[in-house]
PyMOL CGO cylinders between C-alpha atoms (Angstrom):
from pymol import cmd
from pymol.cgo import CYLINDER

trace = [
    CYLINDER, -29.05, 60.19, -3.78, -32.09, 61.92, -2.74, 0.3, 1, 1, 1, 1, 1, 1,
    CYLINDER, -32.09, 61.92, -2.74, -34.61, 58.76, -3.84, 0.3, 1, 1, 1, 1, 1, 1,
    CYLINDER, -34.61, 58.76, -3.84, -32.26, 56.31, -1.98, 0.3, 1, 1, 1, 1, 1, 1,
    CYLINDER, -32.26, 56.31, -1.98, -32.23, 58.40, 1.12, 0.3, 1, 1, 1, 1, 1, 1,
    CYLINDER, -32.23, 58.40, 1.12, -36.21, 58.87, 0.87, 0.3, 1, 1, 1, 1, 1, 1,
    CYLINDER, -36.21, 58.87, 0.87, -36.12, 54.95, -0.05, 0.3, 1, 1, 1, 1, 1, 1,
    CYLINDER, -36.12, 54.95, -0.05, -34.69, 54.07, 3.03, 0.3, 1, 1, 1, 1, 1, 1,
    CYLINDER, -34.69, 54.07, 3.03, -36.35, 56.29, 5.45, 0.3, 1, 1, 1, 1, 1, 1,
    CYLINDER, -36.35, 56.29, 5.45, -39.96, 54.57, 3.70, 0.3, 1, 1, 1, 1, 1, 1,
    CYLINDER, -39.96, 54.57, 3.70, -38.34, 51.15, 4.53, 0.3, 1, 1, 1, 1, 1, 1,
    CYLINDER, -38.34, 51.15, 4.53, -37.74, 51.62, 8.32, 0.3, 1, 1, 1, 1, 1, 1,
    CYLINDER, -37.74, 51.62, 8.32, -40.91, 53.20, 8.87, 0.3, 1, 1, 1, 1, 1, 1,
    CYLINDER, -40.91, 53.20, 8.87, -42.78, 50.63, 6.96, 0.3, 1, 1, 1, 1, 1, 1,
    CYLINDER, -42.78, 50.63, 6.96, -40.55, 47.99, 9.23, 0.3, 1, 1, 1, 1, 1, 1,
    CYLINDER, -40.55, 47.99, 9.23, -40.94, 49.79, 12.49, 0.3, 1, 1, 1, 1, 1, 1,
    CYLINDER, -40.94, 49.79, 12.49, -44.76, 50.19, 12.05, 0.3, 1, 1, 1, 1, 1, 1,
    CYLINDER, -44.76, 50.19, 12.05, -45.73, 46.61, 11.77, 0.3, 1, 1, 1, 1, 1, 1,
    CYLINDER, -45.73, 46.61, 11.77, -48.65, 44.91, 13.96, 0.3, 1, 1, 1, 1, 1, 1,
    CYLINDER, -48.65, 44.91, 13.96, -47.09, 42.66, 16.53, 0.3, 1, 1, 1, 1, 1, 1,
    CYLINDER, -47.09, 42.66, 16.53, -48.04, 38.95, 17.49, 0.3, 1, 1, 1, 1, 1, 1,
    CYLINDER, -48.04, 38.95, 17.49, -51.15, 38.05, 19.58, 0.3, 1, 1, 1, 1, 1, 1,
    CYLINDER, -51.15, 38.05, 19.58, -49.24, 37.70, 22.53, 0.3, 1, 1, 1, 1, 1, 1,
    CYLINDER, -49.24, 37.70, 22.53, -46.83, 40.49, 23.93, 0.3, 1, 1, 1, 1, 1, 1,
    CYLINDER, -46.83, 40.49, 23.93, -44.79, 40.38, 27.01, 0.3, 1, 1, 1, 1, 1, 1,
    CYLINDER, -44.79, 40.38, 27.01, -45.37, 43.56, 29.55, 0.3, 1, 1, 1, 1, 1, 1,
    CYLINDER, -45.37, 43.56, 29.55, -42.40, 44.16, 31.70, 0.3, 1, 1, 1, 1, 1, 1,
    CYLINDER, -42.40, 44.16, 31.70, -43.95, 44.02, 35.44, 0.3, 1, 1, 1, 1, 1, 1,
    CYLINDER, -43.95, 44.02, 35.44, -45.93, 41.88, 37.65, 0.3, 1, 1, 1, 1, 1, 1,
    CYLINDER, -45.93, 41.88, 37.65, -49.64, 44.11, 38.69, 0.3, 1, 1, 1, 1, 1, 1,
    CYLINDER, -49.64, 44.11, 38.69, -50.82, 42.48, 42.21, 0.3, 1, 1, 1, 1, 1, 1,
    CYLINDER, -50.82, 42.48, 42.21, -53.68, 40.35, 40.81, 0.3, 1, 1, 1, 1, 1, 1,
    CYLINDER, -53.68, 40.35, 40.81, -51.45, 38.18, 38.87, 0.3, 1, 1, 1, 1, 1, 1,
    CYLINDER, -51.45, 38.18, 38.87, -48.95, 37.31, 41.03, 0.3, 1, 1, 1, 1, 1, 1,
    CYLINDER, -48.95, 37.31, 41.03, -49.02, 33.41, 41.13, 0.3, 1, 1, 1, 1, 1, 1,
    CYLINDER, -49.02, 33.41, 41.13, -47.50, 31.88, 44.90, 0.3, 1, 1, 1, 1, 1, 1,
    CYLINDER, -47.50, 31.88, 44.90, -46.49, 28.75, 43.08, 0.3, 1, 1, 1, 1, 1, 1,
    CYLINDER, -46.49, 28.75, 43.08, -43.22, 28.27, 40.99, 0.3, 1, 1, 1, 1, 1, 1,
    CYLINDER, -43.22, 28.27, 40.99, -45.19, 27.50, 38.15, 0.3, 1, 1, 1, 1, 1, 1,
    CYLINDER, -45.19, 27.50, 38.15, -47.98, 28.23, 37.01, 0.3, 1, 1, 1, 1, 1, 1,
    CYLINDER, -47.98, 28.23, 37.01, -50.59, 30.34, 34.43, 0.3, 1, 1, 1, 1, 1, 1,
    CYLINDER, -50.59, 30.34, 34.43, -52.73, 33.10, 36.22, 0.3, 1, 1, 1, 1, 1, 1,
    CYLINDER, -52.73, 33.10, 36.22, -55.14, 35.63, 34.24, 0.3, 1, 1, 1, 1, 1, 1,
    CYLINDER, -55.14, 35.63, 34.24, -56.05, 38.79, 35.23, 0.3, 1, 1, 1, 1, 1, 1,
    CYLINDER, -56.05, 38.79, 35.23, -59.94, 38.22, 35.24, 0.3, 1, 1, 1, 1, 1, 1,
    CYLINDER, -59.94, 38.22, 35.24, -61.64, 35.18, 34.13, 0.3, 1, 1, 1, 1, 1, 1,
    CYLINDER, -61.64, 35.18, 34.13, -64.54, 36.82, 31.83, 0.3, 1, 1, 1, 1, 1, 1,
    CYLINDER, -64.54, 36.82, 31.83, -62.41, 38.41, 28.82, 0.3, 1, 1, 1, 1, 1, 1,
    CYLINDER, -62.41, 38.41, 28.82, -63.93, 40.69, 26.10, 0.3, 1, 1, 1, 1, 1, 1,
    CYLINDER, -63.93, 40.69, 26.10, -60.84, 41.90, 23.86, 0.3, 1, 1, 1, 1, 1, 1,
    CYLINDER, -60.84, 41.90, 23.86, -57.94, 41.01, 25.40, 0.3, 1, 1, 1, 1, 1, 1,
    CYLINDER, -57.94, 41.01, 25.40, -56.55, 39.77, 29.28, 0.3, 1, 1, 1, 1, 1, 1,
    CYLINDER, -56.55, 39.77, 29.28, -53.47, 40.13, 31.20, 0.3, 1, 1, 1, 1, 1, 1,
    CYLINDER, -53.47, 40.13, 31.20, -51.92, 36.68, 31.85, 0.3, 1, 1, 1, 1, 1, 1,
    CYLINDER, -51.92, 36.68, 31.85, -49.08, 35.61, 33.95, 0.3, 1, 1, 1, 1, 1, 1,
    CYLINDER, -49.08, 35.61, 33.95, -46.84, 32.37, 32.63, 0.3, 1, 1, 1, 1, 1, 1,
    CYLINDER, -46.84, 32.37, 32.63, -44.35, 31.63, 35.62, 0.3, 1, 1, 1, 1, 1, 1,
    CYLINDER, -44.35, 31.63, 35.62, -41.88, 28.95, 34.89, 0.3, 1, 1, 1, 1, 1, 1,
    CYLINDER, -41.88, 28.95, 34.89, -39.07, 27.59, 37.17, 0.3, 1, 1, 1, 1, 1, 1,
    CYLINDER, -39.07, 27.59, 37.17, -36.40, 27.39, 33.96, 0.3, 1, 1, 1, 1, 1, 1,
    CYLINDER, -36.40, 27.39, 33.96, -35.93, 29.34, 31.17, 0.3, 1, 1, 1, 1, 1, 1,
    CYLINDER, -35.93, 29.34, 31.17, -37.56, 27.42, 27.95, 0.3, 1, 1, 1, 1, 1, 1,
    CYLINDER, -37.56, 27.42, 27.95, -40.13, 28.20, 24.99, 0.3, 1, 1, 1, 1, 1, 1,
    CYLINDER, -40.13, 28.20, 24.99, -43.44, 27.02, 25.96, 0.3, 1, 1, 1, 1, 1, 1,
    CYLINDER, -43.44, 27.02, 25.96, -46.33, 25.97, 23.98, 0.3, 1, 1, 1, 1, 1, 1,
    CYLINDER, -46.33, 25.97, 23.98, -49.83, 28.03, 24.65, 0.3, 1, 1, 1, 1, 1, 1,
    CYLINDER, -49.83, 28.03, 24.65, -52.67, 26.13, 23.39, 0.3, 1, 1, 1, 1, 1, 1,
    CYLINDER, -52.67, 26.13, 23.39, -56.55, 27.99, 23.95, 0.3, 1, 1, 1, 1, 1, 1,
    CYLINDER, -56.55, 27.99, 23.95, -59.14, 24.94, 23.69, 0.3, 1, 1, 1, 1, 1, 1,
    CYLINDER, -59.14, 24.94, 23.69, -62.60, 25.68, 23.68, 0.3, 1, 1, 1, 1, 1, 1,
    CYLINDER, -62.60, 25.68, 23.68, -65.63, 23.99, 25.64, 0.3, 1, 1, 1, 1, 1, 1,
    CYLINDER, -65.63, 23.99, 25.64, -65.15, 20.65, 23.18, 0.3, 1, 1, 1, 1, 1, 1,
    CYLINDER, -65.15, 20.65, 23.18, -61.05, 20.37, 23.94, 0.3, 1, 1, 1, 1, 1, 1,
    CYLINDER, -61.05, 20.37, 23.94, -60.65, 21.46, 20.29, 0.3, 1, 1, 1, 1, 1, 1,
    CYLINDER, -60.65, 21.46, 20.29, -57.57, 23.34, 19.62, 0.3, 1, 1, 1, 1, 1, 1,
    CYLINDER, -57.57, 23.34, 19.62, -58.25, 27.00, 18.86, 0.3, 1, 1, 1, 1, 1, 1,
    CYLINDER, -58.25, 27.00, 18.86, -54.99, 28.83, 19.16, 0.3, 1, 1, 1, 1, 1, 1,
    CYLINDER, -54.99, 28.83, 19.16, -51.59, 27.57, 19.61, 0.3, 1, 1, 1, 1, 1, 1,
    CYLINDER, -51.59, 27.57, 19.61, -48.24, 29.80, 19.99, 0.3, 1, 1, 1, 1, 1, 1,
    CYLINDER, -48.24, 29.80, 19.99, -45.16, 29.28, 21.13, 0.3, 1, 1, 1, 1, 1, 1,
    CYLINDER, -45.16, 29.28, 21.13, -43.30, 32.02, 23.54, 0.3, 1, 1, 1, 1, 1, 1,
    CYLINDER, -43.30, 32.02, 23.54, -40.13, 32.01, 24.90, 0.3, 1, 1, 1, 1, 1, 1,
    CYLINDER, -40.13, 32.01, 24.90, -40.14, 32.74, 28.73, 0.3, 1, 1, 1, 1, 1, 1,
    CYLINDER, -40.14, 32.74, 28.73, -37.67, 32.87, 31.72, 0.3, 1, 1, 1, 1, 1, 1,
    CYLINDER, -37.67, 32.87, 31.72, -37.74, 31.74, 34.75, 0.3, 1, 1, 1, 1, 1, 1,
    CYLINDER, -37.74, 31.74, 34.75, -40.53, 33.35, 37.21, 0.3, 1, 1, 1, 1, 1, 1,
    CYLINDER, -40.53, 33.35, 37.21, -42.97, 35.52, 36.04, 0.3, 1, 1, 1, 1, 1, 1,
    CYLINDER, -42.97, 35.52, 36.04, -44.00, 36.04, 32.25, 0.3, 1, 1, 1, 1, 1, 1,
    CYLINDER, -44.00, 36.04, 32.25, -46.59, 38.91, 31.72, 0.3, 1, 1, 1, 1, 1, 1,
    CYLINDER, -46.59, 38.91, 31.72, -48.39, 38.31, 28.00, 0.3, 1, 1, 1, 1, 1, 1,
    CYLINDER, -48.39, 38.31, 28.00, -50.96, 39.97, 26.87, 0.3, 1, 1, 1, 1, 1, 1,
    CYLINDER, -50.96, 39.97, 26.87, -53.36, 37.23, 24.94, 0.3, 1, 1, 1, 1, 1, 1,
    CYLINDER, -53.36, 37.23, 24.94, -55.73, 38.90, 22.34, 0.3, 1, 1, 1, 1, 1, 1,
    CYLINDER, -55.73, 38.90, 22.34, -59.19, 37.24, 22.22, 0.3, 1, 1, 1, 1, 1, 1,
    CYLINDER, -59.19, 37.24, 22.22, -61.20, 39.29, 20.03, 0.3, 1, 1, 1, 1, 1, 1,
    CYLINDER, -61.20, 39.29, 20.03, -61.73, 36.96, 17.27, 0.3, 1, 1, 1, 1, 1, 1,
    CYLINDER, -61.73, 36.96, 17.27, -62.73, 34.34, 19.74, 0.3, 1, 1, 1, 1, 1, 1,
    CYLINDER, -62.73, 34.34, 19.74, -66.76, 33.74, 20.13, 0.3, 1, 1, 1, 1, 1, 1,
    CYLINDER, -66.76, 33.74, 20.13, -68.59, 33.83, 23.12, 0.3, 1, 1, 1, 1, 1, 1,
    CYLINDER, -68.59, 33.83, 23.12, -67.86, 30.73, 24.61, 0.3, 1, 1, 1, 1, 1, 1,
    CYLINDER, -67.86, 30.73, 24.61, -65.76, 28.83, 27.30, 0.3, 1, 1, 1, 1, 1, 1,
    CYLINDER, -65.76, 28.83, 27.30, -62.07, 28.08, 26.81, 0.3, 1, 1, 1, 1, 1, 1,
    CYLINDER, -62.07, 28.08, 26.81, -59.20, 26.79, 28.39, 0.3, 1, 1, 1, 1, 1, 1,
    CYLINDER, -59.20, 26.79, 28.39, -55.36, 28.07, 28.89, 0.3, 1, 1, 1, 1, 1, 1,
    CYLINDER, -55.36, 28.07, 28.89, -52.74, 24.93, 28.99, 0.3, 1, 1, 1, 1, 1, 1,
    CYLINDER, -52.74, 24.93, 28.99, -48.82, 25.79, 29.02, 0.3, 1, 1, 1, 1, 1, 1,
    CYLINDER, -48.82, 25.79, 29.02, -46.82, 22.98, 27.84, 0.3, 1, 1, 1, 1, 1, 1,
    CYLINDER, -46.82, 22.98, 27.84, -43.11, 22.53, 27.84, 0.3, 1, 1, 1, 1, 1, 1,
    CYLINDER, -43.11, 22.53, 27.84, -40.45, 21.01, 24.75, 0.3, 1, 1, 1, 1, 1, 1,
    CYLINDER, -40.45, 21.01, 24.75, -41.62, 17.70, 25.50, 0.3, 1, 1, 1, 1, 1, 1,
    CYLINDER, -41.62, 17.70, 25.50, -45.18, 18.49, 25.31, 0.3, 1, 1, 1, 1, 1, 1,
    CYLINDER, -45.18, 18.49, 25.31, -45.69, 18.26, 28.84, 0.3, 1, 1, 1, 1, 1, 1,
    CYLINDER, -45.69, 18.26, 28.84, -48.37, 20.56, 30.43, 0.3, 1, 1, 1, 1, 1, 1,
    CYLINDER, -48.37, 20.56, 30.43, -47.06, 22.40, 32.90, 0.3, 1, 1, 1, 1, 1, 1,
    CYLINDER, -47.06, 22.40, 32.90, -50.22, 24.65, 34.01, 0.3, 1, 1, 1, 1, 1, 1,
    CYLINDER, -50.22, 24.65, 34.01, -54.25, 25.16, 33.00, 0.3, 1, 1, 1, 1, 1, 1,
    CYLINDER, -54.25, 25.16, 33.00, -56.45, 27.71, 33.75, 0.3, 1, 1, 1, 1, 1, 1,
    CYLINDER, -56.45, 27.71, 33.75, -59.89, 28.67, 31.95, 0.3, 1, 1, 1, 1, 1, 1,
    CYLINDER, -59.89, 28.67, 31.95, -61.91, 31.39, 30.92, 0.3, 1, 1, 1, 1, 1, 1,
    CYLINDER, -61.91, 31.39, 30.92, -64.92, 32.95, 29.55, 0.3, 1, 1, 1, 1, 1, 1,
    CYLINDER, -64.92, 32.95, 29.55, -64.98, 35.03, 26.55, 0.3, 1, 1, 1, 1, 1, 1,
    CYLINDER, -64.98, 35.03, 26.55, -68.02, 37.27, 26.72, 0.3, 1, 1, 1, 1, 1, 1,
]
cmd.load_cgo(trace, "trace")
C-alpha cells in the first residue's frame, strides 16, 4: 500500500511540475498595453531580450493563430491560443530567437489576419 501511495504522490508532482507552453496568459491589463481599438495586438516594448508582455484583443471569442516572421516573411513560430473577447495578456518567450527583426500577425479560423505589430529582438 505504502509503494502505491508513494507511487502516486511521485506522479502528481512529476505532472504538476511540468514546463508550460511559450505563451501564457496573465490575468490583468498593465497601462502600457491597453490597445483603444476592438482589435488588435499591442507589446509591451518593441526591443525584446527574453521574453515581452503582449496584448491580443479580439471582439469574439475564437482560437487565433500567432505566427512570428522574421525580416525575410519566413515563418519562425506559429501557435495557436484560444482567447476571448477584449483583452488577452500572453507572455511570448523569445529567447531562442536571434538578434534580428520580426513581426507579430494574429490570424483568425479562416486564416484571416486580424492584427500586426513588429519587434526587435536584441
Amino acid at each position: 500500500m505504502n509503494k502505491i501511495c508513494l507511487i502516486l504522490v511521485a506522479a502528481i508532482l512529476f505532472a504538476g511540475c511540468r514546463k508550460s507552453d511559450s505563451i501564457t496568459a496573465i490575468p490583468q491589463t498593465p497601462s502600457d498595453l491597453v490597445i483603444a481599438s476592438t482589435v488588435g495586438v499591442k507589446l509591451q516594448t518593441a526591443f525584446v531580450t527574453n521574453e515581452v508582455s503582449m496584448n491580443v484583443k479580439i471582439s469574439t471569442p475564437q482560437t487565433v493563430t500567432i505566427k512570428i516572421l522574421n525580416i525575410s516573411n519566413s515563418v519562425v513560430s506559429k501557435s495557436t491560443a484560444d482567447v476571448q473577447s477584449g483583452d488577452n495578456i500572453l507572455k511570448l518567450y523569445t529567447a531562442a530567437f536571434p538578434s534580428s527583426a520580426y513581426r507579430i500577425a494574429i490570424y483568425d479560423a479562416k486564416g484571416n489576419m486580424l492584427a500586426i505589430t513588429d519587434f526587435n529582438k536584441l
